[in-house]
N, C-alpha and C positions, 0 to 999 in steps of 0.2 A: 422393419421396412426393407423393400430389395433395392438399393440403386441401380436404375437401369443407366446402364455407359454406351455411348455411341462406337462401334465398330471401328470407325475411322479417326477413333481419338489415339493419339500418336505419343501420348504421353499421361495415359492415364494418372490421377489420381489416385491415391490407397485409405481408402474408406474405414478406419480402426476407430470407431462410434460403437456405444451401449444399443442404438438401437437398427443397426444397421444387420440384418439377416443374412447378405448376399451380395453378391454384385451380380448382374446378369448383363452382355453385351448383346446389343440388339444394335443392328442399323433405323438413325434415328433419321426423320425427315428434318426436323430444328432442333441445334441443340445439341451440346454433347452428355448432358446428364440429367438425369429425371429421378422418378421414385414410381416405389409401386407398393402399397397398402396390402394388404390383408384382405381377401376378397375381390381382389384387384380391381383396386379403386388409383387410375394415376391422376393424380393431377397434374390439369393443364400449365404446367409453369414447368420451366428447363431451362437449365444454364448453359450457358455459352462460355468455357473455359477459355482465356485468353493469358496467354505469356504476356509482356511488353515486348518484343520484338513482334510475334505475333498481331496484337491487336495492333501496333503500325502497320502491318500489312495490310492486315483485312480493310482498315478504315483509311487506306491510303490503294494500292492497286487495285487489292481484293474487294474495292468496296462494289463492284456492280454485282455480284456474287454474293456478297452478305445481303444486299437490298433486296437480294432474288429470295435468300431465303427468310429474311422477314416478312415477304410478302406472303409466301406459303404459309408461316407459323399463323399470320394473323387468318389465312384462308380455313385452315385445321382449329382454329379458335385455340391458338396455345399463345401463351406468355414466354418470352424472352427475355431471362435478366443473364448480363454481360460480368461476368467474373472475373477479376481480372488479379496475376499475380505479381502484386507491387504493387505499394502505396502509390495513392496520386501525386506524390511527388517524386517517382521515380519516373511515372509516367511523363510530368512535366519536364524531367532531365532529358526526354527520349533515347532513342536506340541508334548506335552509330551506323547500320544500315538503311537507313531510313532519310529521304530528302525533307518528311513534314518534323513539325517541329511539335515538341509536347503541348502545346499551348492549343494548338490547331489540332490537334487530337481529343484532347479536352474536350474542346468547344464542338467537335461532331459527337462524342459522347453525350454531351448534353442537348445535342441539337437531338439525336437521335432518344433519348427519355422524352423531350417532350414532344416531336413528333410522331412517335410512334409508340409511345408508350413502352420504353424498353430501358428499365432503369439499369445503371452499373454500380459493383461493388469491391472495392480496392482490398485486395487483402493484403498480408505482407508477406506471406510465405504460401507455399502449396496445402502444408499441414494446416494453415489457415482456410483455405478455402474449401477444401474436405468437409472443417468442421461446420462451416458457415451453411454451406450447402445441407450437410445433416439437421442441423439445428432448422431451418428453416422450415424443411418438409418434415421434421417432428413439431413442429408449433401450426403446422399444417395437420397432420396426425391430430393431437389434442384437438384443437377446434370441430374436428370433426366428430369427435368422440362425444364432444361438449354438445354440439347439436345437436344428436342422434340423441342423446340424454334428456335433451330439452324438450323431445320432439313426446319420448314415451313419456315425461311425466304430463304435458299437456296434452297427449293422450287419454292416461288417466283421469285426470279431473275432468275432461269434458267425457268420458264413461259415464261418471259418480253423476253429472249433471244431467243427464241425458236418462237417469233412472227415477 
């Protein structure tokens, strides 16, 4: 699989996965990372890399700017999950540049899964969320394998039936 990395990502991630092919850097409309298949099949799902200094930003000043581009993600029919590097309770300590407080960041984290369907996922390091990300669009990868698979044997028997 190719991870596609968003151009304006400032501090990429380093992708060292079994099944990772490539990295290729593409200006992304949502999102700072995505995937791309074999066939180039992407799916509609892209992470939103967030630091903890970071996501205090976004969901503190930055937030009319994030809400701009969840509205596009959801206009393109893509999925937004929010990755973020540091446990939820580093989150909850928050950032000394920041006036919100971890607790209050939390709670628009959550406010924002269940309004918008845009879940988050706490990793503890960056080598963590490399792999999270990999893992994920390879269990994304098999399912679709799996289908395709499902699809030509029930193909076949309705053949055999049909004769």
């Amino acid at each position: 699989m190719i991870i596609i990395q968003d151009t304006r990502e400032q501090r990429p991630l380093k992708f060292d996965h079994e099944y990772v092919t490539a990295v290729r850097k593409v200006k992304l409309d949502a999102g700072d990372y995505g995937c791309e298949f074999k066939y180039g099949f992407v799916p509609p799902v892209f992470f939103e890399r967030k630091s903890i200094p970071d996501l205090f930003g976004t969901l503190g000043k930055g937030y009319k700017r994030f809400k701009n581009e969840i509205v596009l993600a959801e206009e393109l029919g893509l999925k937004l999950v929010i990755i973020i590097e540091g446990s939820l309770t580093k989150v909850l300590e928050g950032t000394k540049y920041s006036k919100m407080d971890g607790r209050t960041v939390v709670r628009k984290l959550y406010t924002l899964w269940l309004k918008y369907d845009i879940p988050f996922v706490c990793c503890t390091n960056r080598k963590e969320c490399s792999f999270y990300i990999c893992e994920y669009y390879a269990s994304i990868g098999r399912r679709v394998i799996n289908d395709l698979k499902a699809v030509r044997v029930r193909g076949r028997n309705t053949t055999k039936v049909a004769k």
